[in-house]
C-alpha positions in Angstrom: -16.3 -28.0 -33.6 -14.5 -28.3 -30.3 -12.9 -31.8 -29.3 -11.8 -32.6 -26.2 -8.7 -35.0 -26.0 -7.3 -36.4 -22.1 -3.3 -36.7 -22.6 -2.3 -40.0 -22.2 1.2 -39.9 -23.8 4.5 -38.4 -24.1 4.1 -36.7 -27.1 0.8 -35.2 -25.8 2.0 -34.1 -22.6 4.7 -32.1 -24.6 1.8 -30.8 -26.5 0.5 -30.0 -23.2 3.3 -28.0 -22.0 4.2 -26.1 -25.0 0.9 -24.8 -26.4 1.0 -21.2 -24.6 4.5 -20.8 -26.4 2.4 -20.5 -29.6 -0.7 -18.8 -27.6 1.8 -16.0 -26.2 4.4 -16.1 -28.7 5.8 -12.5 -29.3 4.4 -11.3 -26.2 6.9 -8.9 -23.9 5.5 -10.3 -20.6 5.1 -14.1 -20.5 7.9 -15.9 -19.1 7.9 -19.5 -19.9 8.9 -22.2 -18.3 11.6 -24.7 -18.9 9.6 -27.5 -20.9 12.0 -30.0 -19.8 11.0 -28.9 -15.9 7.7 -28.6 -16.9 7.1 -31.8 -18.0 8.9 -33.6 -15.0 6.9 -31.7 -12.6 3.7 -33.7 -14.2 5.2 -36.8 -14.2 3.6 -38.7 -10.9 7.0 -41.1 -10.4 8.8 -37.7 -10.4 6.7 -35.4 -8.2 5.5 -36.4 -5.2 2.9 -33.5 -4.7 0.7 -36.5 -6.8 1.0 -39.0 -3.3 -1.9 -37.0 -2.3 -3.1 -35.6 -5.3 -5.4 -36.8 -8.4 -4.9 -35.1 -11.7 -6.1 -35.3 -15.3 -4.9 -33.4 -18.5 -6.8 -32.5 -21.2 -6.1 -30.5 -24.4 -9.0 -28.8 -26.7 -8.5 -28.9 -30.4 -10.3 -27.7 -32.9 -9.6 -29.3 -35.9 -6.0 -30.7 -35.7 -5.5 -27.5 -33.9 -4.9 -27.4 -30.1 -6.8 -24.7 -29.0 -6.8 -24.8 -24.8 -5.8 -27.0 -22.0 -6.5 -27.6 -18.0 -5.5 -29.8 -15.5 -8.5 -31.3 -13.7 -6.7 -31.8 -9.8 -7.8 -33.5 -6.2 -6.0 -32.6 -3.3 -7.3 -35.7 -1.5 -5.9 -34.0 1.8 -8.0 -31.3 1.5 -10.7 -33.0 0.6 -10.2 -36.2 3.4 -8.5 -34.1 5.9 -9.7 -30.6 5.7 -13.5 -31.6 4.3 -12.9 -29.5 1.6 -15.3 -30.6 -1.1 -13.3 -28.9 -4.1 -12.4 -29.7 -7.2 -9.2 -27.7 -8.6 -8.5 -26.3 -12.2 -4.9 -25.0 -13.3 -2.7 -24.2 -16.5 -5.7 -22.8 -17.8 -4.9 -21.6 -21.5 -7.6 -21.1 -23.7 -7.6 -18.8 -26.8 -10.7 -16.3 -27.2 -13.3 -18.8 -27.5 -15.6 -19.0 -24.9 -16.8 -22.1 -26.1 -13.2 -23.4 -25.7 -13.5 -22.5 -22.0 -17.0 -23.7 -21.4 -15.9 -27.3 -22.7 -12.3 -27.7 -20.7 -14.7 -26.4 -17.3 -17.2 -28.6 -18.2 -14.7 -31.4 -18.2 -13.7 -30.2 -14.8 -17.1 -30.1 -13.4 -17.9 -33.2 -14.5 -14.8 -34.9 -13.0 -15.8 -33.2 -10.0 -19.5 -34.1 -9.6 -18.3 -38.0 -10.5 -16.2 -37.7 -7.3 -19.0 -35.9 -5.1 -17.0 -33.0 -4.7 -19.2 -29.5 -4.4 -17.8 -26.6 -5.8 -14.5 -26.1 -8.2 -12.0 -23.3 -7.5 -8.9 -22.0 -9.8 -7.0 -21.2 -11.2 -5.1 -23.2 -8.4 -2.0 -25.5 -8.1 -1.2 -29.1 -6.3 0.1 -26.9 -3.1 0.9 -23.8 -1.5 4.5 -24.2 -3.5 2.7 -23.9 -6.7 1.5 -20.7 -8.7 -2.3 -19.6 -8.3 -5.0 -17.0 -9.9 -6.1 -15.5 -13.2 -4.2 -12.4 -13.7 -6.9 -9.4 -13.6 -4.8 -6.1 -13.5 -1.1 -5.8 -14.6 -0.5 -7.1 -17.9 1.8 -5.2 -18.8 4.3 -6.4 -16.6 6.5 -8.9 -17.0 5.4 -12.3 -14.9 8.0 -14.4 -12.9 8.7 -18.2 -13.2 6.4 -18.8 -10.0 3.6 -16.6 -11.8 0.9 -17.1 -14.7 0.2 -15.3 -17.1 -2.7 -15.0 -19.1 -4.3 -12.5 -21.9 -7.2 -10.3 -20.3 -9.7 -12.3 -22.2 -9.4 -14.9 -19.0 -11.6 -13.2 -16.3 -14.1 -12.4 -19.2 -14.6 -16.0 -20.2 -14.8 -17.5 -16.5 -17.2 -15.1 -15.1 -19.7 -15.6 -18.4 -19.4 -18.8 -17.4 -20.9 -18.2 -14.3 -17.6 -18.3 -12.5 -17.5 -15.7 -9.3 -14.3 -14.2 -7.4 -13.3 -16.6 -4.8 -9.8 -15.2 -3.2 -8.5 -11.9 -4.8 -4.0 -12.0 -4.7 -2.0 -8.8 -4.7 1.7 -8.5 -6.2 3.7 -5.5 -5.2 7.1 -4.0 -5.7 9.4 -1.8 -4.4 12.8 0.1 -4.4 15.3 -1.5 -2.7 16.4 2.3 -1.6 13.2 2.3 0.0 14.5 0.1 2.5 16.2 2.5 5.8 19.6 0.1 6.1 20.3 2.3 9.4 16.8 1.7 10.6 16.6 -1.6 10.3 20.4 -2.1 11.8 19.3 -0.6 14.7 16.3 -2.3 15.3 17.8 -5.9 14.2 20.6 -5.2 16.9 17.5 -4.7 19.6 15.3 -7.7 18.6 18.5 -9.9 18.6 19.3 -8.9 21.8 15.9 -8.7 23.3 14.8 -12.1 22.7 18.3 -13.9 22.2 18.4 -14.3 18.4 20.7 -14.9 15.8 20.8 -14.3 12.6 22.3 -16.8 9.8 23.9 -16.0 6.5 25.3 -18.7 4.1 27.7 -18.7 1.0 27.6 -22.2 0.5 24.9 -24.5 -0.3 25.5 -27.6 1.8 25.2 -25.5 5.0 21.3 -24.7 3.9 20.4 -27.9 3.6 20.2 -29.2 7.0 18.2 -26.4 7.6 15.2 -27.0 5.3 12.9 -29.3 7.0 12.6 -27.2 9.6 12.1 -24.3 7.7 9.2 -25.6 6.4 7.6 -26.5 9.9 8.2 -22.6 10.6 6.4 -22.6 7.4 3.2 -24.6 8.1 3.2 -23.3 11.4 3.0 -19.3 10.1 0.7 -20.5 7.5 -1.2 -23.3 8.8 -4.0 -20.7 9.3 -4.8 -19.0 6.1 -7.6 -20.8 4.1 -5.4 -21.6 1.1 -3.4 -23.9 2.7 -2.7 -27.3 2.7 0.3 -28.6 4.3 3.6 -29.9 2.4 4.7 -33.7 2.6 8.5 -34.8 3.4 8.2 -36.0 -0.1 7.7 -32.8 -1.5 10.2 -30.9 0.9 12.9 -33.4 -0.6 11.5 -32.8 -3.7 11.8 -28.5 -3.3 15.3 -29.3 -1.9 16.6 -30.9 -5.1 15.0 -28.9 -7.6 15.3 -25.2 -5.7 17.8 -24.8 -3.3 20.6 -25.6 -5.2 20.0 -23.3 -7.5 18.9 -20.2 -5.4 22.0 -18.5 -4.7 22.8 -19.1 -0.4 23.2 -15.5 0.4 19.9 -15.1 -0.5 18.3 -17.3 2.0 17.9 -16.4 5.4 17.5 -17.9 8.6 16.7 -16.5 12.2 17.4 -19.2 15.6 17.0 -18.7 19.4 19.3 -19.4 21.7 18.7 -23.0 21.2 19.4 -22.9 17.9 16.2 -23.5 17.0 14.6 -21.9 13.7 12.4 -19.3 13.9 12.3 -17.3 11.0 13.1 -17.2 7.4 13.3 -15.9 4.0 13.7 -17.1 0.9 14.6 -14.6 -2.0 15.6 -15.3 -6.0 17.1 -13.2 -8.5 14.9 -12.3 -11.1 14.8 -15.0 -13.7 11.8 -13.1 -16.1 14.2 -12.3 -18.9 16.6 -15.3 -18.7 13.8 -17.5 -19.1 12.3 -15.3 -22.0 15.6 -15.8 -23.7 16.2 -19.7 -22.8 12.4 -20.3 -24.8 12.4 -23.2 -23.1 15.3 -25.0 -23.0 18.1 -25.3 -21.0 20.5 -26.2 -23.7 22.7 -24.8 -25.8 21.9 -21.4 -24.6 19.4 -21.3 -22.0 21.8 -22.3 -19.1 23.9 -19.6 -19.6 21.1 -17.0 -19.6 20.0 -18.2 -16.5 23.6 -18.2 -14.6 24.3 -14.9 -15.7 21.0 -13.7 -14.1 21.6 -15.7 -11.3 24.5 -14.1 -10.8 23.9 -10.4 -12.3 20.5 -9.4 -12.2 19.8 -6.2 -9.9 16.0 -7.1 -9.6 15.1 -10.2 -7.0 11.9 -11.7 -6.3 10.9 -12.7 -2.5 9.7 -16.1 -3.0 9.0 -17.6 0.8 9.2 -15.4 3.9 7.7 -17.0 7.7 7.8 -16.2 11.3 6.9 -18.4 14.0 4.2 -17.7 15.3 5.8 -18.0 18.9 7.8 -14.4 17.1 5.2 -13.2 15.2 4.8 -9.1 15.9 7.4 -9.1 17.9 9.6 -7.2 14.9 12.0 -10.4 13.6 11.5 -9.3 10.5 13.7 -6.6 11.2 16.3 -8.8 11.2 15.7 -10.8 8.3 15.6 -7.2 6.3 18.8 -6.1 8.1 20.2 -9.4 6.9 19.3 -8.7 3.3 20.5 -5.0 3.0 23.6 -6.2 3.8 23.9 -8.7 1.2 21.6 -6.5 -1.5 23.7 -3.0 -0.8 26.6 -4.1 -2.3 25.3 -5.8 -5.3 23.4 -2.9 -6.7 19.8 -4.8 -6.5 17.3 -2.1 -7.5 14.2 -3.8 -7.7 12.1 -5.9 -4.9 9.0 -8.0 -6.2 7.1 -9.8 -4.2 5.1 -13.2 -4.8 0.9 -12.9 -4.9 -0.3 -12.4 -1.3 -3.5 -12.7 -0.2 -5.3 -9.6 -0.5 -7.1 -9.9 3.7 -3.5 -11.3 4.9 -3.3 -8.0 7.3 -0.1 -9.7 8.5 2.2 -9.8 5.3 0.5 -5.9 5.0 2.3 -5.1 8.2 5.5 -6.2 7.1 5.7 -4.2 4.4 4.3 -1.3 5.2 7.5 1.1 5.9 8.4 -0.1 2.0 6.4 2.1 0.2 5.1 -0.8 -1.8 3.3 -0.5 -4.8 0.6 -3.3 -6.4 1.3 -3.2 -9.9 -1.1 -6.5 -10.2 -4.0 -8.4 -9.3 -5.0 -12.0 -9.7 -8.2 -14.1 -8.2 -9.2 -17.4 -7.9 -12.9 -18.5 -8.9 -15.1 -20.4 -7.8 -18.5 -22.5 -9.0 -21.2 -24.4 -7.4 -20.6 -27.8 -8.9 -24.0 -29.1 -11.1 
């Protein structure tokens, strides 16, 4: 018999957080997160994503057993502001029970139908910052810390339970020799002059940082338009600012201003943190910091996290500069590998800006979605 428990303590929201190290333990391509992190980011005095957002926990045991969990979430911007009737699901980890599945989504449905809401859609997030979709092709690769990952099993439970593909996510690579350094030098050096651009490169922290709320306006504007998105507070850009940038290395971010010094481009890139994290198992200390510094410091594959043009510069070719800027600054360190965060798979945009890449999808994620009964 399946029992379904809503976490109400401490002790069960560490629970919470650590089941999938038991649900993926000994598998070569989940990367988990930091449970210390983990559990902070739930906390609503710590996270300010929940200003604007409603969300319940619940764990499925059978037995003594936990045996799944979901968070049941309402974006009360999207659903106030936007008139989006939905009712979110994420951290979906179920073992290979479809009853196990049927009762969590039950749960969900239920919390949405006793807000009025009309249909459910996930696995989703808080925000645009968070990770999204089922993983449906690629499991053997290894995920990153801004991925899930899930067994195959996943897409077979939600669409017997009547679940149907809502937004479909690509995640590609690519060689970083793919990218033509003299190419892009020359064209960089045109756009810059053209329109009266500059590019910015950092080594030091601090000198990001007054840069970051303004990156995130280029953000919603560039974004603003895509269905998935819902905009980000000045909460939670404080809230990115201490837990992200100091910790992304500075010559990784980029920045692109107009003669006014005014942003209008960026790009956002981290080194690969897969393997660190895999070694860490969670924790930060004795060992795990060290893991992750070294990576930080050493690892030849980086992911890119965030990348926006104003609109204002959109196809216009900025992004030249942006990837003259990072050849620069990847040459020299020997990077090999370039992964890229899920993108929608209709964004005909981000396809552009890839294109002379050579980029390969090594996996596929989706949303779905359900009519709310």
């Amino acid at each position: 018999m399946i029992t379904l428990k809503k976490v109400t303590s401490k002790k069960e929201m560490k629970a919470f957080v650590v089941f999938p190290f038991s649900l993926y333990k000994n598998n070569p391509y989940w990367v988990p997160p930091i449970i210390k992190d983990e559990i902070a980011n739930f906390d609503p005095k710590k996270n300010p994503v929940f200003d604007n957002a409603d969300a319940q926990f619940f764990l499925a045991y059978k037995g003594d057993k936990i045996v799944g969990r979901v968070i049941a979430i309402i974006n009360w911007y999207e659903v106030n502001k936007q008139h989006l009737k939905k009712m979110r699901f994420g951290w979906f980890d179920v073992i290979d029970d479809i009853e196990v599945s049927k009762v969590l989504l039950e749960k969900v449905n239920e919390i949405g139908r006793a807000n009025s809401l009309d249909y459910i859609e996930g696995p989703v997030g808080f925000n645009n910052l968070d990770k999204t979709g089922v993983l449906v092709h690629g499991f053997n690769h290894i995920g990153t810390m801004i991925t899930w990952y899930n067994h195959p099993y996943y897409k077979e439970h939600l669409e017997q339970l009547g679940f149907v593909k809502e937004k479909e996510y690509l995640e590609n690579k690519f060689k970083f020799n793919k990218v033509d350094g003299v190419y892009f030098d020359r064209i960089s050096t045109i756009i810059k002059r053209r329109y009266s651009l500059t590019a910015l490169d950092f080594t030091k922290t601090k000198d990001i940082l007054p840069y970051v709320d303004e990156m995130f306006a280029v953000f919603s504007a560039a974004y603003s338009k895509l269905s998935t998105f819902v905009p980000i507070s000045d909460a939670q850009i404080a809230f990115f600012k201490k837990k992200y940038i100091s910790f992304i290395n500075p010559e990784y971010i980029k920045f692109v201003v107009d003669k006014d010094h005014k942003l209008v481009a960026f790009a956002i890139v981290m080194p690969s943190f897969s393997e660190a994290l895999q070694k860490s198992k969670g924790k930060l200390f004795p060992f795990g910091i060290f893991h992750l510094l070294r990576a930080r410091k050493h690892s030849k594959d980086v992911t890119f996290y965030l990348i926006g043009v104003h609109p204002d510069y959109q196809n216009k070719g900025v992004h030249a500069i942006i990837f003259d800027q990072y050849t620069k600054t990847f040459a020299p360190l020997g990077i090999e590998n370039c992964i890229r965060t899920p993108e929608l798979e209709n964004n005909e945009a981000i396809k552009k800006l890839w294109k002379d890449f050579d980029p390969v999808t090594h996996k596929r994620r989706r949303t779905y979605r359900k009519s709310i009964l």
